[in-house]
C-alpha positions as CSV (number, residue, x, y, z in Angstrom):
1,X,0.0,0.0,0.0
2,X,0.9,3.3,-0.6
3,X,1.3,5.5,2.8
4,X,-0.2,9.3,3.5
5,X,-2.7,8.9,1.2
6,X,-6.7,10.3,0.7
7,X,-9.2,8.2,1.6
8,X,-10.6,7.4,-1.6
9,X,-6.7,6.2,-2.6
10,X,-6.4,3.8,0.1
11,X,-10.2,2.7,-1.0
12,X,-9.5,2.2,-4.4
13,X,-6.0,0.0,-3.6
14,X,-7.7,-1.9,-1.1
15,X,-10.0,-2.7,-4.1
16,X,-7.0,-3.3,-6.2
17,X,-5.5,-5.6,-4.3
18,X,-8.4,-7.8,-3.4
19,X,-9.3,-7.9,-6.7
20,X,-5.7,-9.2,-7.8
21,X,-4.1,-6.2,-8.5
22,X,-0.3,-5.5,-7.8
23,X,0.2,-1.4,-6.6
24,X,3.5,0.5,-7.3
25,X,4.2,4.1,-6.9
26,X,6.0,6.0,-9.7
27,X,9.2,8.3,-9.8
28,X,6.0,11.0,-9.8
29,X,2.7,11.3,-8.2
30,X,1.2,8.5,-9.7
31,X,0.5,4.5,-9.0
32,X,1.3,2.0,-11.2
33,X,-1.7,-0.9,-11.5
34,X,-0.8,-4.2,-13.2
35,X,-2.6,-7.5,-12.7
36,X,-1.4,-10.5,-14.2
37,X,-3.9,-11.7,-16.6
38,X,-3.6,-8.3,-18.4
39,X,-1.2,-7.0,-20.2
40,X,-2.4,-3.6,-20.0
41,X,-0.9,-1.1,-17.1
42,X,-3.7,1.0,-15.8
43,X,-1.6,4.6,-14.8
44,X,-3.4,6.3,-11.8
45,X,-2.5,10.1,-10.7
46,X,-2.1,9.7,-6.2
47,X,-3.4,13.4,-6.2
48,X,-6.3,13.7,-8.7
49,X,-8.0,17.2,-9.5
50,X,-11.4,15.7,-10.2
51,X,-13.9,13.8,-7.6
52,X,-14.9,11.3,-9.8
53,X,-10.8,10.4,-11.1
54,X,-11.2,7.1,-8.9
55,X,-14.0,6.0,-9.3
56,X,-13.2,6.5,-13.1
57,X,-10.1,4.3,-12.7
58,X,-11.9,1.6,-10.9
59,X,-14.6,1.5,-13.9
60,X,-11.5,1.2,-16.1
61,X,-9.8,-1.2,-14.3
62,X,-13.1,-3.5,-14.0
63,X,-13.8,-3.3,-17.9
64,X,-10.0,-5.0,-18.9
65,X,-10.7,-7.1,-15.9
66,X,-14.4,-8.5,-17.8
67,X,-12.6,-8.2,-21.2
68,X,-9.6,-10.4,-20.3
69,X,-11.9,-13.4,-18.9
C-alpha cells in the first residue's frame, strides 16, 4: 500500500489488491496498476484534481478485468 494517502486512494487499492491487482508508486505522483492476466498497465495520478478520477479508474480497471476473462 501506498502511505499518507486520501481516503478514496487507500479505497481504491484496497480494491486493487483484493481484486488481484499489484500497486507501485512512480518516480512522480502516480501509481502504477498491473494485474497479471492483463497485459495492460492501468496509470493512476495519487493526487487527482477531479472527484470522480477514482471512481473513473476503478470502472477502467473493472472493464480489462471483464474483457480479459
Amino acid at each position: 500500500m501506498i502511505r499518507g494517502q486520501s481516503e478514496d486512494t487507500r479505497r481504491l487499492q484496497e480494491w486493487a489488491v483484493a481484486n488481484g491487482w499489484t500497486i507501485r508508486q512512480t518516480r512522480g505522483d502516480h501509481i502504477a496498476l498491473t494485474h497479471t492476466g492483463i497485459t495492460r498497465k492501468v496509470i493512476a495520478s495519487l493526487t487527482p484534481s477531479c472527484p470522480r478520477s477514482w471512481l473513473n479508474t476503478r470502472a477502467l480497471m473493472r472493464r480489462l478485468m471483464r474483457e480479459c476473462g
